[in-house]
matplotlib code that plots the C-alpha trace (Angstrom):
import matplotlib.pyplot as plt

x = [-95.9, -92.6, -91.5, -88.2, -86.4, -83.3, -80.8, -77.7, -75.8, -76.2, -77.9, -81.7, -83.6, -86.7, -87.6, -91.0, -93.0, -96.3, -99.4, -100.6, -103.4, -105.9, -104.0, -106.7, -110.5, -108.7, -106.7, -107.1, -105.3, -104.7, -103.5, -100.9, -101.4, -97.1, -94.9, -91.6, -88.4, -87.4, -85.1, -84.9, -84.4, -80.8, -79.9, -79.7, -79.0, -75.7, -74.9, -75.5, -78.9, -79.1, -81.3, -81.8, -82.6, -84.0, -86.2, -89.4, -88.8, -91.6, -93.7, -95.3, -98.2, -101.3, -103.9, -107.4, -108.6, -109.6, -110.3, -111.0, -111.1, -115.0, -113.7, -113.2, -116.1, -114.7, -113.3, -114.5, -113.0, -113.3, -111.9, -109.0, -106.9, -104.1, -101.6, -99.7, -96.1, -97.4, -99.9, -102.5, -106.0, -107.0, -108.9, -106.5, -105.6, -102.0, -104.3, -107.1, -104.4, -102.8, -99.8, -100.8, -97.3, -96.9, -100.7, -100.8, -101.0, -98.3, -96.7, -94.9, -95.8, -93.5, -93.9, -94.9, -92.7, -94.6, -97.8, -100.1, -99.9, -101.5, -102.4, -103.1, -105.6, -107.8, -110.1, -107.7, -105.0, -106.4, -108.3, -110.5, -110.8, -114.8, -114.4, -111.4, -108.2, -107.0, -103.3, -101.9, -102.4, -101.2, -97.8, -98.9, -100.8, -98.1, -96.3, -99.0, -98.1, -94.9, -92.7, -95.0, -96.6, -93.3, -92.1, -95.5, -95.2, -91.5, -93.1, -96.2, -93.6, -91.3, -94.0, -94.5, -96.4, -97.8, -95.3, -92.5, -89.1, -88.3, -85.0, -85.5, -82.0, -81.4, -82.6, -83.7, -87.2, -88.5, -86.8, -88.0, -91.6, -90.7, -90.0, -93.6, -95.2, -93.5, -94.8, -98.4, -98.3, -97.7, -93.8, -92.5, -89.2, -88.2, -84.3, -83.5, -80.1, -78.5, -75.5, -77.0, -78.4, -81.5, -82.6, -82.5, -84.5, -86.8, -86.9, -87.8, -90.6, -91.8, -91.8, -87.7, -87.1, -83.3, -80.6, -77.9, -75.3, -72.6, -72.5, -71.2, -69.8, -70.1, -73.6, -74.8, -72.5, -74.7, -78.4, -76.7, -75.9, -79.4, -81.1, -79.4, -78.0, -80.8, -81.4, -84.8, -88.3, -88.4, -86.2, -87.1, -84.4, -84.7, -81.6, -80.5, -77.0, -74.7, -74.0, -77.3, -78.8, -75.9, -76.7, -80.2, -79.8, -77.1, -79.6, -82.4, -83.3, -83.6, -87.2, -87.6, -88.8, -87.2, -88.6, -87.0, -88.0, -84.8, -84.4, -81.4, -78.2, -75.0, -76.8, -76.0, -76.9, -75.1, -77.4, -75.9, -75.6, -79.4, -80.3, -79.0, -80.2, -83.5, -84.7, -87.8, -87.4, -90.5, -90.0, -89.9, -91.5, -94.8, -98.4, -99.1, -102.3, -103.3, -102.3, -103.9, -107.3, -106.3, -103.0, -105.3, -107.6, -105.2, -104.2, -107.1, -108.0, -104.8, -103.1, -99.8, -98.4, -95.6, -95.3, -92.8, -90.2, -89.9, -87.5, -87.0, -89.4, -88.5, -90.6, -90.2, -87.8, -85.5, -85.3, -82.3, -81.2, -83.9, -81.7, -78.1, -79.3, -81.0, -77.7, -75.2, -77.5, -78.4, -81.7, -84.1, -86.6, -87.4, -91.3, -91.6, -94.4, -96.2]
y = [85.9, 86.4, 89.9, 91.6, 93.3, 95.5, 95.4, 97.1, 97.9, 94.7, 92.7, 91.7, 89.0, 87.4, 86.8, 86.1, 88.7, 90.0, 90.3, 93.3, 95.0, 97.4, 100.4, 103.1, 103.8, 104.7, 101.9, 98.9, 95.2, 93.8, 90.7, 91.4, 90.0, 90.9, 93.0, 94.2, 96.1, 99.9, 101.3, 103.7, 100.9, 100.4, 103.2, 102.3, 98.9, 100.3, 102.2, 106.0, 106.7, 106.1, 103.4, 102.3, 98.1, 96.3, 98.0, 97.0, 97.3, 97.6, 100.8, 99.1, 97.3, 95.7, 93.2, 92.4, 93.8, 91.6, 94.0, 97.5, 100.5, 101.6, 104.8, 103.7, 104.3, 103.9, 100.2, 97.3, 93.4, 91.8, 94.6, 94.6, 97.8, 99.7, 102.2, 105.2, 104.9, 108.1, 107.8, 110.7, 111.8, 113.0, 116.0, 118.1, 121.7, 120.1, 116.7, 118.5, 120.9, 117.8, 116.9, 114.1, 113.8, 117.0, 116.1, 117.1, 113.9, 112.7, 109.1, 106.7, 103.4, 100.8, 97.2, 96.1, 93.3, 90.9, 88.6, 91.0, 95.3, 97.8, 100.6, 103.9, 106.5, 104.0, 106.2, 108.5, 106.1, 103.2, 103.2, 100.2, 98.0, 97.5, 93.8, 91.5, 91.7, 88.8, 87.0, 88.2, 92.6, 91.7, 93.3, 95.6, 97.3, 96.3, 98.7, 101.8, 101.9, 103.5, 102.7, 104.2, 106.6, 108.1, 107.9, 109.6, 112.7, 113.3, 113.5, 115.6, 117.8, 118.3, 119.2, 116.5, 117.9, 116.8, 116.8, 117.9, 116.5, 114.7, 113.6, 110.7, 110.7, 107.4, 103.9, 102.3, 101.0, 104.9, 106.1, 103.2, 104.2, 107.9, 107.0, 105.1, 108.2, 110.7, 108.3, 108.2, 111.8, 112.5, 113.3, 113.3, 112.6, 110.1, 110.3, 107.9, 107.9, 104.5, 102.3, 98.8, 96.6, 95.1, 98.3, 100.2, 97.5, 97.5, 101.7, 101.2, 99.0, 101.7, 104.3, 105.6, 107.3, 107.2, 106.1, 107.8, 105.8, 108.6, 110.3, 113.5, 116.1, 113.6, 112.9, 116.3, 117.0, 114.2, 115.4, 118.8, 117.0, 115.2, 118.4, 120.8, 122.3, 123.6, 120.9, 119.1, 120.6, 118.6, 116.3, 113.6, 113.5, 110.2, 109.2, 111.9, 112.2, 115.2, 113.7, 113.3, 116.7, 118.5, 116.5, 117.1, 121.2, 121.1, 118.8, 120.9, 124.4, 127.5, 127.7, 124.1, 121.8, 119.3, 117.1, 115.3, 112.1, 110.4, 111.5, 113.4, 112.4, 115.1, 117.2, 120.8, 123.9, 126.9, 129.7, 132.4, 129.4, 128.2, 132.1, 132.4, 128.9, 129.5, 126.4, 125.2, 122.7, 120.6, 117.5, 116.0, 112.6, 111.6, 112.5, 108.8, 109.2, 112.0, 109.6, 106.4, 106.5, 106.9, 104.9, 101.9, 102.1, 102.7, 99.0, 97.6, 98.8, 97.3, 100.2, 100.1, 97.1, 98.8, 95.3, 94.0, 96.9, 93.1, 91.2, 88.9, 87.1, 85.7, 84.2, 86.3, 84.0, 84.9, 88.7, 88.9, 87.7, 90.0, 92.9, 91.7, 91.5, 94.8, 96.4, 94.2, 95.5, 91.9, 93.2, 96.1, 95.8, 92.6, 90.9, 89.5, 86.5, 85.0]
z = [97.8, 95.6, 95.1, 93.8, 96.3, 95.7, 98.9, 97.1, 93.7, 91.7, 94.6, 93.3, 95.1, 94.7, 98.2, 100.0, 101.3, 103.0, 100.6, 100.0, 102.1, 101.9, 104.1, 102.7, 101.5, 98.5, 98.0, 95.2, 95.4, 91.9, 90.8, 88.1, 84.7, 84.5, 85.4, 83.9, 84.6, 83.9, 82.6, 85.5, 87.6, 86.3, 88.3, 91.2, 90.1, 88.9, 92.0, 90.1, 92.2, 95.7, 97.4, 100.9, 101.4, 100.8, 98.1, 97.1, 93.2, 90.1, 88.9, 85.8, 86.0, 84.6, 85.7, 87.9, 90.3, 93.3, 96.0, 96.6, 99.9, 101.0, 98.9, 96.1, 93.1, 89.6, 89.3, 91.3, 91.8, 88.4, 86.0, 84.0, 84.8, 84.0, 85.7, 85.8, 87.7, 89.6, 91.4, 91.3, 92.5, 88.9, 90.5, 91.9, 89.8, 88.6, 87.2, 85.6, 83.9, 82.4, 84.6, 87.3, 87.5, 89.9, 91.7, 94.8, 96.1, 94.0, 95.6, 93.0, 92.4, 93.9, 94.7, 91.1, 90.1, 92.0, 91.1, 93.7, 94.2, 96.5, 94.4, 96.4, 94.6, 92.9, 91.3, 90.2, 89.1, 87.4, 84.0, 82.9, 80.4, 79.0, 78.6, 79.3, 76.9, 75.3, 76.3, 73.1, 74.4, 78.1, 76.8, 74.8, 77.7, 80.1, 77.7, 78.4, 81.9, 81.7, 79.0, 75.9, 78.4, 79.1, 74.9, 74.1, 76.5, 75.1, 71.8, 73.0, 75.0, 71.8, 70.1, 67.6, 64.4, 61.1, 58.8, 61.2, 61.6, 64.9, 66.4, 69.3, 71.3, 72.7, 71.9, 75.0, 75.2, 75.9, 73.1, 70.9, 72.4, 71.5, 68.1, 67.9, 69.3, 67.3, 64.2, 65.2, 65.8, 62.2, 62.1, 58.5, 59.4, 62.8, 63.0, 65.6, 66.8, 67.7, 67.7, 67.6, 64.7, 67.0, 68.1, 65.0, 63.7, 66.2, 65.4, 61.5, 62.5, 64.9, 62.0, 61.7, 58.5, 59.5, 61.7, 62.8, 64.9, 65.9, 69.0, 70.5, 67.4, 65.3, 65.7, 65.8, 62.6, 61.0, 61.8, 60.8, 57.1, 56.9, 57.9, 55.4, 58.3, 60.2, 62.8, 63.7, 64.6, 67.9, 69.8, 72.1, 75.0, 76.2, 78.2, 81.0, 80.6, 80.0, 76.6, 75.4, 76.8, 75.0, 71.9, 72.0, 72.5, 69.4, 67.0, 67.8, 65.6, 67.1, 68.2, 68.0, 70.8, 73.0, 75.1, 77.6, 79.6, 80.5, 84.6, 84.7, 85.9, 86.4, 83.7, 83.8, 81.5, 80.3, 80.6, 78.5, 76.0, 76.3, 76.0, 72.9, 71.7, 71.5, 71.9, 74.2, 76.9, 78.6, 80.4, 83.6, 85.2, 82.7, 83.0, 82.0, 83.4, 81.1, 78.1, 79.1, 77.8, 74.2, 74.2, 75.9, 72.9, 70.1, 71.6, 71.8, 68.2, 67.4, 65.9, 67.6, 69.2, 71.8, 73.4, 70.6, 72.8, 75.4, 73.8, 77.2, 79.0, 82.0, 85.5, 88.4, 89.9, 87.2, 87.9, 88.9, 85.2, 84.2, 85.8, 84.4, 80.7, 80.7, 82.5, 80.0, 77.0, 76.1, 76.1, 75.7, 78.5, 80.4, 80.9, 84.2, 84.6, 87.5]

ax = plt.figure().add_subplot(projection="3d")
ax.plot(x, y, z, "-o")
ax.set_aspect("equal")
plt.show()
Protein backbone atom coordinates (compact mmCIF):
# COMPACT_ATOMS: atom_id res chain seq x y z
CA UNK A 1 0.00 0.00 0.00
CA UNK A 2 0.81 3.87 -0.16
CA UNK A 3 1.80 5.49 3.01
CA UNK A 4 3.50 8.96 4.01
CA UNK A 5 6.81 8.74 5.14
CA UNK A 6 8.85 11.55 6.59
CA UNK A 7 12.82 11.10 5.80
CA UNK A 8 13.90 14.76 6.86
CA UNK A 9 12.92 18.64 7.37
CA UNK A 10 10.58 19.31 4.40
CA UNK A 11 11.19 15.82 2.67
CA UNK A 12 7.53 13.91 2.66
CA UNK A 13 7.00 11.01 0.41
CA UNK A 14 4.29 8.82 -0.49
CA UNK A 15 6.11 5.71 -1.02
CA UNK A 16 4.97 1.88 -1.00
CA UNK A 17 5.03 -0.08 1.98
CA UNK A 18 4.25 -3.41 3.87
CA UNK A 19 0.53 -3.79 4.94
CA UNK A 20 -0.12 -3.91 8.20
CA UNK A 21 -0.17 -7.06 10.37
CA UNK A 22 -1.57 -8.39 13.32
CA UNK A 23 1.82 -8.18 15.68
CA UNK A 24 -0.45 -8.74 19.03
CA UNK A 25 -3.70 -10.51 20.55
CA UNK A 26 -4.55 -7.03 21.18
CA UNK A 27 -4.09 -5.65 18.07
CA UNK A 28 -6.89 -4.30 15.33
CA UNK A 29 -6.23 -3.69 11.33
CA UNK A 30 -8.59 -0.99 9.96
CA UNK A 31 -9.14 0.12 6.70
CA UNK A 32 -9.20 3.92 6.98
CA UNK A 33 -12.26 5.85 5.79
CA UNK A 34 -9.33 9.12 5.72
CA UNK A 35 -6.79 10.25 7.31
CA UNK A 36 -5.39 13.86 7.74
CA UNK A 37 -2.40 15.85 8.81
CA UNK A 38 -1.55 17.53 12.37
CA UNK A 39 -0.63 20.19 13.23
CA UNK A 40 2.05 18.73 15.45
CA UNK A 41 3.35 17.21 12.46
CA UNK A 42 4.71 20.56 11.22
CA UNK A 43 7.30 20.22 13.64
CA UNK A 44 9.33 18.12 12.62
CA UNK A 45 8.45 18.99 9.19
CA UNK A 46 9.96 22.31 9.85
CA UNK A 47 13.12 20.95 11.41
CA UNK A 48 12.14 22.38 15.31
CA UNK A 49 11.45 18.62 16.65
CA UNK A 50 13.71 15.95 15.99
CA UNK A 51 12.88 12.86 13.76
CA UNK A 52 14.82 9.90 12.63
CA UNK A 53 13.89 8.49 8.78
CA UNK A 54 12.13 7.67 7.28
CA UNK A 55 9.06 8.23 9.59
CA UNK A 56 6.03 6.59 9.42
CA UNK A 57 3.65 9.72 9.69
CA UNK A 58 -0.30 9.94 10.78
CA UNK A 59 -2.01 9.71 14.40
CA UNK A 60 -5.64 10.58 13.31
CA UNK A 61 -7.74 8.10 12.19
CA UNK A 62 -11.14 6.71 11.39
CA UNK A 63 -12.66 3.77 9.51
CA UNK A 64 -13.58 -0.35 9.41
CA UNK A 65 -12.39 -2.66 10.90
CA UNK A 66 -11.29 -5.80 8.88
CA UNK A 67 -9.37 -7.85 11.26
CA UNK A 68 -8.76 -8.28 14.81
CA UNK A 69 -5.91 -10.24 17.60
CA UNK A 70 -7.56 -13.58 19.43
CA UNK A 71 -7.58 -10.87 22.38
CA UNK A 72 -9.44 -8.61 21.27
CA UNK A 73 -13.39 -8.54 22.73
CA UNK A 74 -15.07 -5.08 22.13
CA UNK A 75 -15.00 -4.47 18.25
CA UNK A 76 -14.95 -7.00 15.64
CA UNK A 77 -14.38 -6.84 11.45
CA UNK A 78 -17.27 -4.87 10.14
CA UNK A 79 -17.51 -1.84 12.59
CA UNK A 80 -16.97 1.58 12.07
CA UNK A 81 -14.43 2.90 14.65
CA UNK A 82 -12.71 5.69 15.87
CA UNK A 83 -9.33 6.54 17.72
CA UNK A 84 -7.38 8.24 20.22
CA UNK A 85 -3.77 9.39 18.99
CA UNK A 86 -2.59 7.55 22.35
CA UNK A 87 -3.08 4.53 22.56
CA UNK A 88 -4.36 3.17 25.96
CA UNK A 89 -5.62 -0.04 27.73
CA UNK A 90 -8.66 2.01 29.29
CA UNK A 91 -8.26 -0.06 32.60
CA UNK A 92 -5.21 0.87 34.03
CA UNK A 93 -5.42 3.41 37.40
CA UNK A 94 -4.17 6.65 35.13
CA UNK A 95 -7.38 5.48 32.33
CA UNK A 96 -10.06 4.94 34.84
CA UNK A 97 -9.01 8.28 36.65
CA UNK A 98 -9.53 10.09 33.33
CA UNK A 99 -6.16 10.51 31.68
CA UNK A 100 -5.41 7.55 29.05
CA UNK A 101 -2.99 9.82 27.93
CA UNK A 102 -0.43 8.91 30.88
CA UNK A 103 -1.86 4.81 30.75
CA UNK A 104 0.49 2.74 31.66
CA UNK A 105 0.70 1.26 28.46
CA UNK A 106 0.76 4.49 26.78
CA UNK A 107 2.32 4.01 22.90
CA UNK A 108 1.29 6.79 20.22
CA UNK A 109 -0.42 6.13 17.28
CA UNK A 110 1.64 6.36 14.16
CA UNK A 111 1.31 5.07 10.67
CA UNK A 112 -2.13 6.70 10.08
CA UNK A 113 -1.92 8.60 6.81
CA UNK A 114 -2.32 5.61 4.82
CA UNK A 115 -5.51 3.64 3.38
CA UNK A 116 -4.79 0.54 6.08
CA UNK A 117 -3.40 0.90 10.26
CA UNK A 118 -2.41 -1.46 12.90
CA UNK A 119 -3.98 -0.30 15.98
CA UNK A 120 -2.39 -1.69 19.24
CA UNK A 121 -4.86 -1.94 22.46
CA UNK A 122 -7.99 -2.54 20.58
CA UNK A 123 -10.35 -2.78 23.31
CA UNK A 124 -9.01 -0.02 24.99
CA UNK A 125 -8.50 2.28 22.08
CA UNK A 126 -11.13 2.13 19.68
CA UNK A 127 -14.84 3.18 20.21
CA UNK A 128 -17.70 2.02 17.88
CA UNK A 129 -20.08 3.23 15.97
CA UNK A 130 -23.91 1.27 16.43
CA UNK A 131 -24.59 1.41 12.70
CA UNK A 132 -22.60 2.73 9.79
CA UNK A 133 -22.12 6.68 9.41
CA UNK A 134 -22.97 8.32 6.30
CA UNK A 135 -20.08 9.92 3.67
CA UNK A 136 -21.20 13.33 4.70
CA UNK A 137 -19.80 12.60 9.04
CA UNK A 138 -16.48 10.77 7.71
CA UNK A 139 -14.84 14.22 8.55
CA UNK A 140 -16.62 15.20 11.18
CA UNK A 141 -15.42 12.05 13.08
CA UNK A 142 -12.10 12.11 11.46
CA UNK A 143 -12.15 15.48 13.46
CA UNK A 144 -12.89 13.52 17.10
CA UNK A 145 -9.77 11.63 16.75
CA UNK A 146 -7.46 14.23 17.62
CA UNK A 147 -8.05 17.64 16.51
CA UNK A 148 -11.54 18.26 18.61
CA UNK A 149 -10.41 15.79 21.19
CA UNK A 150 -7.38 17.78 21.84
CA UNK A 151 -9.63 21.58 21.59
CA UNK A 152 -12.18 19.92 24.04
CA UNK A 153 -9.59 18.87 26.84
CA UNK A 154 -8.01 22.55 26.72
CA UNK A 155 -11.45 23.75 27.46
CA UNK A 156 -12.28 21.00 30.08
CA UNK A 157 -8.69 21.74 31.60
CA UNK A 158 -9.29 25.68 31.71
CA UNK A 159 -12.21 25.04 33.29
CA UNK A 160 -14.80 26.15 30.87
CA UNK A 161 -18.09 27.15 32.79
CA UNK A 162 -21.60 28.33 32.14
CA UNK A 163 -21.60 31.73 31.73
CA UNK A 164 -17.77 32.19 32.00
CA UNK A 165 -15.45 34.10 29.86
CA UNK A 166 -12.87 32.07 27.80
CA UNK A 167 -9.81 33.24 25.95
CA UNK A 168 -8.58 30.48 23.06
CA UNK A 169 -4.82 31.54 22.18
CA UNK A 170 -4.05 30.54 18.84
CA UNK A 171 -6.11 29.85 15.67
CA UNK A 172 -4.92 26.72 14.27
CA UNK A 173 -7.36 23.90 13.73
CA UNK A 174 -7.09 22.99 17.83
CA UNK A 175 -7.65 26.36 18.70
CA UNK A 176 -10.56 26.61 16.32
CA UNK A 177 -11.74 23.22 18.01
CA UNK A 178 -11.08 24.93 21.38
CA UNK A 179 -13.27 27.66 20.59
CA UNK A 180 -16.18 24.99 19.54
CA UNK A 181 -15.64 23.34 22.86
CA UNK A 182 -15.45 26.29 24.99
CA UNK A 183 -19.02 27.15 23.06
CA UNK A 184 -20.72 23.89 23.79
CA UNK A 185 -19.56 24.11 27.16
CA UNK A 186 -21.55 27.06 27.92
CA UNK A 187 -18.88 30.04 27.78
CA UNK A 188 -20.64 33.42 27.65
CA UNK A 189 -17.82 35.02 26.24
CA UNK A 190 -15.24 33.01 23.37
CA UNK A 191 -12.40 35.68 22.69
CA UNK A 192 -10.49 34.10 20.02
CA UNK A 193 -7.31 35.65 19.22
CA UNK A 194 -6.25 35.67 15.55
CA UNK A 195 -4.63 37.51 12.72
CA UNK A 196 -6.36 36.05 9.66
CA UNK A 197 -9.76 36.84 7.90
CA UNK A 198 -10.56 32.82 7.08
CA UNK A 199 -9.87 31.67 10.40
CA UNK A 200 -11.70 34.19 12.39
CA UNK A 201 -14.44 33.40 10.23
CA UNK A 202 -14.21 30.06 10.69
CA UNK A 203 -14.10 31.01 14.84
CA UNK A 204 -17.48 33.05 14.72
CA UNK A 205 -19.18 30.11 13.11
CA UNK A 206 -17.77 27.94 15.93
CA UNK A 207 -19.30 30.25 18.59
CA UNK A 208 -16.53 33.56 18.95
CA UNK A 209 -18.08 36.45 20.62
CA UNK A 210 -14.79 38.37 19.61
CA UNK A 211 -11.62 38.65 17.79
CA UNK A 212 -8.68 39.98 18.87
CA UNK A 213 -5.81 40.12 16.22
CA UNK A 214 -2.80 41.62 18.23
CA UNK A 215 -0.16 39.84 19.77
CA UNK A 216 2.35 40.05 22.56
CA UNK A 217 1.57 43.54 24.89
CA UNK A 218 -0.59 44.48 22.62
CA UNK A 219 -2.77 41.59 22.68
CA UNK A 220 -2.86 41.19 26.30
CA UNK A 221 -3.54 45.12 26.57
CA UNK A 222 -6.60 44.35 24.40
CA UNK A 223 -8.28 41.33 26.39
CA UNK A 224 -7.25 43.63 29.34
CA UNK A 225 -9.69 46.61 27.55
CA UNK A 226 -12.54 44.05 26.64
CA UNK A 227 -12.39 42.54 30.09
CA UNK A 228 -12.61 45.78 32.15
CA UNK A 229 -9.24 44.97 33.20
CA UNK A 230 -9.56 41.85 34.95
CA UNK A 231 -8.64 39.21 32.34
CA UNK A 232 -10.56 35.99 31.32
CA UNK A 233 -12.00 33.05 33.57
CA UNK A 234 -10.10 30.47 31.49
CA UNK A 235 -7.70 30.32 28.65
CA UNK A 236 -7.12 27.77 26.16
CA UNK A 237 -3.33 27.65 25.26
CA UNK A 238 -3.24 26.12 22.15
CA UNK A 239 0.07 26.83 20.39
CA UNK A 240 3.32 26.01 22.65
CA UNK A 241 5.50 28.76 22.14
CA UNK A 242 7.13 31.20 24.54
CA UNK A 243 4.94 33.87 23.04
CA UNK A 244 1.74 32.38 23.43
CA UNK A 245 2.40 30.77 27.03
CA UNK A 246 3.37 34.25 28.28
CA UNK A 247 0.27 35.57 26.66
CA UNK A 248 -1.91 33.14 27.99
CA UNK A 249 -0.50 33.63 31.84
CA UNK A 250 -0.96 37.66 31.27
CA UNK A 251 -4.72 37.28 29.68
CA UNK A 252 -5.68 35.01 32.37
CA UNK A 253 -7.22 36.46 36.11
CA UNK A 254 -5.79 35.57 39.07
CA UNK A 255 -7.32 32.23 40.11
CA UNK A 256 -8.42 31.62 36.67
CA UNK A 257 -7.67 28.53 34.59
CA UNK A 258 -5.50 27.81 31.67
CA UNK A 259 -5.39 25.11 29.76
CA UNK A 260 -2.78 24.22 27.49
CA UNK A 261 -2.63 21.71 24.58
CA UNK A 262 -0.22 23.05 22.12
CA UNK A 263 3.22 20.68 22.90
CA UNK A 264 5.70 22.95 24.11
CA UNK A 265 8.47 24.22 22.31
CA UNK A 266 11.52 26.53 24.23
CA UNK A 267 8.70 27.40 26.78
CA UNK A 268 10.04 28.36 30.09
CA UNK A 269 8.39 29.77 33.41
CA UNK A 270 9.30 32.31 36.03
CA UNK A 271 8.52 30.75 39.28
CA UNK A 272 8.51 33.71 41.56
CA UNK A 273 6.31 35.24 38.79
CA UNK A 274 3.78 32.19 38.37
CA UNK A 275 3.67 32.27 42.43
CA UNK A 276 2.45 35.39 42.52
CA UNK A 277 0.15 34.92 39.48
CA UNK A 278 -2.14 32.85 40.82
CA UNK A 279 -3.28 31.26 38.03
CA UNK A 280 -3.99 27.34 37.54
CA UNK A 281 -2.23 25.44 34.88
CA UNK A 282 -3.49 21.70 33.41
CA UNK A 283 -2.49 20.45 30.20
CA UNK A 284 -0.33 18.11 28.55
CA UNK A 285 -0.97 15.42 25.54
CA UNK A 286 -5.19 14.69 25.51
CA UNK A 287 -7.17 12.12 27.13
CA UNK A 288 -9.08 11.83 23.69
CA UNK A 289 -10.15 8.59 24.83
CA UNK A 290 -11.90 9.87 27.85
CA UNK A 291 -13.84 12.38 25.35
CA UNK A 292 -14.86 10.11 22.64
CA UNK A 293 -18.00 8.65 23.52
CA UNK A 294 -19.83 11.95 23.87
CA UNK A 295 -17.97 13.98 21.15
CA UNK A 296 -18.92 10.80 18.67
CA UNK A 297 -22.54 11.25 19.59
CA UNK A 298 -22.83 14.97 19.74
CA UNK A 299 -21.77 14.11 15.78
CA UNK A 300 -23.85 11.74 15.09
CA UNK A 301 -26.83 13.87 16.65
CA UNK A 302 -25.52 16.50 14.50
CA UNK A 303 -24.88 19.10 16.97
CA UNK A 304 -21.50 20.18 16.06
CA UNK A 305 -19.96 19.70 12.81
CA UNK A 306 -15.88 20.04 13.65
CA UNK A 307 -15.24 18.68 10.17
CA UNK A 308 -15.73 22.22 8.41
CA UNK A 309 -11.88 22.91 10.60
CA UNK A 310 -10.55 20.75 6.69
CA UNK A 311 -10.41 23.39 4.39
CA UNK A 312 -8.11 21.11 1.86
CA UNK A 313 -8.83 17.85 0.59
CA UNK A 314 -6.32 16.22 -1.08
CA UNK A 315 -5.45 12.12 -2.27
CA UNK A 316 -2.78 10.64 -0.42
CA UNK A 317 -0.53 10.97 -3.30
CA UNK A 318 -0.66 14.58 -2.87
CA UNK A 319 0.60 14.75 0.81
CA UNK A 320 3.42 16.16 0.31
CA UNK A 321 1.26 19.39 -0.96
CA UNK A 322 -0.81 18.50 1.91
CA UNK A 323 2.35 19.29 4.18
CA UNK A 324 3.54 22.61 2.28
CA UNK A 325 0.09 24.36 2.51
CA UNK A 326 -0.41 23.61 6.10
CA UNK A 327 3.37 24.87 6.80
CA UNK A 328 2.80 28.11 4.21
CA UNK A 329 -0.60 28.71 6.09
CA UNK A 330 -2.58 28.28 2.85
CA UNK A 331 -4.51 26.12 4.84
CA UNK A 332 -5.91 25.05 8.25
CA UNK A 333 -5.64 21.27 8.39
CA UNK A 334 -5.40 18.94 5.38
CA UNK A 335 -7.95 15.66 4.61
CA UNK A 336 -6.11 12.95 3.15
CA UNK A 337 -8.27 10.31 0.87
CA UNK A 338 -7.69 6.84 -0.35
Amino acid sequence: MLATLMYGPGDVRCEEVEDPKILKPTDAIIKLSASCICGSDLWPYRGLQPTEGPAHMGHEYCGVVVEVGSAVKTVRPGQFVVGSFCISDNTCPHCRFGFHSSCVQREFMSGAQAPFARVPLADGTLVATAELPSPDLIADLLATSDVLGTGWYAADAANVREGSTAIVVGDGAVGLMGVLAAKEMGAGRIIAMSRHKTRQQLAIEFGATDIVAERGDEGIARIKDLTNGIGADSVLECVGTQESMSQAIACSRPGGSIGYVGVPHGVTFDGQAMFFAQRRMLGGPAPVRRFLPDLIERVLAGKIKPGKVFDLKLPLSDVAEGYRAMDERRAIKTMLTF
